[in-house]
N, C-alpha and C positions, 0 to 999 in steps of 0.2 A: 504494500500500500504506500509504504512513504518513499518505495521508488515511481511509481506511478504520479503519485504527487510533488517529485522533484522533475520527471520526465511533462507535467502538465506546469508549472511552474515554468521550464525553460522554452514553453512553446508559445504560452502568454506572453512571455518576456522579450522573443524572439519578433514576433507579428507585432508588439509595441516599437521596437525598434524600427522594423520596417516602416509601420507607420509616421512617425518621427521625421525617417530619413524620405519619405517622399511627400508627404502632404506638410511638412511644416515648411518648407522651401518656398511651396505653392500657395501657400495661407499667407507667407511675409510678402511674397512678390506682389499676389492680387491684392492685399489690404493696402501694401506701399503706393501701385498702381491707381487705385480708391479714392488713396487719400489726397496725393498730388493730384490727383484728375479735381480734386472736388475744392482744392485751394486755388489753383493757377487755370482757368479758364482756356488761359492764352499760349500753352505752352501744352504738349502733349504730356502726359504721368512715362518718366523714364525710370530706369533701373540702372546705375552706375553710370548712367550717360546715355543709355539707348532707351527707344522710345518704342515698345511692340503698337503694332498700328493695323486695322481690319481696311483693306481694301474693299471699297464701294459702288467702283465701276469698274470698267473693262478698256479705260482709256491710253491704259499700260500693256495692254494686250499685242501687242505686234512683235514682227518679227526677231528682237533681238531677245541675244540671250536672257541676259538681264531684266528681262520685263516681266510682268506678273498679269495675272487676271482676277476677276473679282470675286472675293472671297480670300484673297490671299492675305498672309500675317508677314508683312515687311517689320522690317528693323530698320531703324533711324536714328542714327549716332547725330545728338545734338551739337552743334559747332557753336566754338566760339568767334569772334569779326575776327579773330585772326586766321581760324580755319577758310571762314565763309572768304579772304581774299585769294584761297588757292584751289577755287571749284572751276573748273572749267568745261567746257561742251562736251556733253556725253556724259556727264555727271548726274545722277536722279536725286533730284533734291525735294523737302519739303519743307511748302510755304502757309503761310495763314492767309487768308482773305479776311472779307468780313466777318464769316459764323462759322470758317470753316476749315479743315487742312487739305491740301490739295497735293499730290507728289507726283511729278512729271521731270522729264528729261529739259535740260540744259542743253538748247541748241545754239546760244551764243550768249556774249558776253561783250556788255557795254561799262567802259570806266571812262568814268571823268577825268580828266588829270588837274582841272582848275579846283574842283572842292573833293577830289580822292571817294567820287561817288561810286559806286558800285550798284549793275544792277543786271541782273540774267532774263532773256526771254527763253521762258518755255513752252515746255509742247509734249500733250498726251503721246506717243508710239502709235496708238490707233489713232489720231486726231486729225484732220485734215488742217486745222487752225492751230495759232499758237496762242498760250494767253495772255502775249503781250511784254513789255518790261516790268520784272518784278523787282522790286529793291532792295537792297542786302540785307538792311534791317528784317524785311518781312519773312525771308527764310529762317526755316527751323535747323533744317538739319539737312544730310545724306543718307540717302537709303543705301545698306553695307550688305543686305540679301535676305531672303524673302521665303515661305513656303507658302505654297500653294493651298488653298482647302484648309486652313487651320486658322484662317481670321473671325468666323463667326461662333470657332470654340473658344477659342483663347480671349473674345468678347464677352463670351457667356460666364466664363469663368470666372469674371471680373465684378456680376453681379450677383446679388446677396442669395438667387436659388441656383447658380453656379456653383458657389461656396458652402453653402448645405449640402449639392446636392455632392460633388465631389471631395469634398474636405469631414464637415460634418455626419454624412450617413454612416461611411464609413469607422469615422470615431464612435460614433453609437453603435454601429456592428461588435465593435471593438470590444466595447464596456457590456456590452450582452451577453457577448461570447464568454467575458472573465467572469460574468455575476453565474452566469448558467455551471461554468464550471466548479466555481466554488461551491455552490447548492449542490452538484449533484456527488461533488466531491466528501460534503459531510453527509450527506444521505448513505454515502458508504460507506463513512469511517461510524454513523449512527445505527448504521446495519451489522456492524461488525463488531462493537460493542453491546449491542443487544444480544449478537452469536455469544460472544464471551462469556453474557452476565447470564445467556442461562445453563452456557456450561458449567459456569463456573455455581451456580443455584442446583443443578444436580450434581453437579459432585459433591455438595457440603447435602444435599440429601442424602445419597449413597454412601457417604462417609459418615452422618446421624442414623442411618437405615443398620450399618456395621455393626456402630457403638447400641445401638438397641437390641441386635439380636447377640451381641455379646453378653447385655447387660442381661438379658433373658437366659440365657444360656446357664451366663454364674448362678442367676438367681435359684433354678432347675437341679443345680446340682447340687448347693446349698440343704435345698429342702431333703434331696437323696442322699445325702451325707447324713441330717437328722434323722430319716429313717430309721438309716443305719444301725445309729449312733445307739 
């Protein structure tokens, strides 16, 4: 029994650690992600400087390697004005507009040299149009590479039944699995102590059953002895 409960002991212990090392990573990153998204309106929620991002359109969808479709989960290392003056054509950057982030290729590059302005026209991959001169300030960052099919999970994830549903469930599978085990672990140490207490209740019968028919016995031979006598 107490190998059994050392062998149940190290499988709890074992499935906790697992847990640990894979949902605590993803608990810090989406809460980090949460809560930068819910301070800085204007800035996307990064992680050490990259920014995970859900692709919207399919305006990135053409021919080049480098391009993505929609649904896809880019990455966007956020630049500082010192980075943003070494982006050049063929560069995939992203910029904010009014209400929104947008990431498309760098097809050229206009600099002031009277005020050291800086400012990139881009353009969708799929796009027949460009969107124009954007200006350095309004860029966020470059896009450094991308998976396909995993921007509308790695969204989901980020919100409060994402995190239930991936983080949470399974910590209560967790605590279910430990309480179950422990219940039904004394249910056998309480069955096995019950085996004990009533072997151990007929033995001190059988050992009282002994002492009686001894004490009968004496008493038998006592009285034959007075016969005797």
């Amino acid at each position: 029994m107490k190998e059994k409960r050392r062998k149940g002991d190290r499988i709890s212990f074992i499935v906790m650690i697992v847990l640990i090392v894979l949902l605590l990573p993803v608990l810090i990153i989406n809460l980090t992600l949460i809560i930068k998204g819910s301070m800085n309106r204007d800035m996307p929620p990064d992680i050490c400087g990259v920014a995970p991002m859900a692709v919207n359109s399919d305006s990135m969808n053409g021919d080049r390697e480098d391009g993505f479709s929609k649904g896809a989960l880019i990455f966007v290392k956020i630049l500082d004005d010192e980075e943003k003056n070494l982006l050049n054509e063929g560069d995939i950057v992203t910029f904010r507009t009014s209400d929104t982030f947008v990431t498309h290729r760098i097809v050229d590059v206009f600099r002031n040299d009277e005020n050291n302005a800086v400012s990139f026209v881009t353009q969708g991959d799929a796009n027949e149009a460009t969107d124009g001169a954007i200006p350095q300030e309004n860029v966020i960052g470059k896009c450094i590479g991308s998976i396909n099919g995993l921007g509308g999970f790695a969204m989901f994830m980020q919100t409060p039944t994402g995190i239930l549903v991936f983080v949470g469930i399974p910590v209560l599978l967790y605590i279910a699995y430990d309480v179950i085990r422990i219940v039904l672990h004394n249910k056998r140490v309480k069955a096995e102590n019950g085996t004990k207490l009533r072997e151990q209740e007929d033995e001190i019968a059988r050992l009282r059953a002994l002492v009686e028919n001894h004490g009968g016995e004496a008493e038998a031979d006592d009285a034959e002895d007075e016969k005797i006598g």
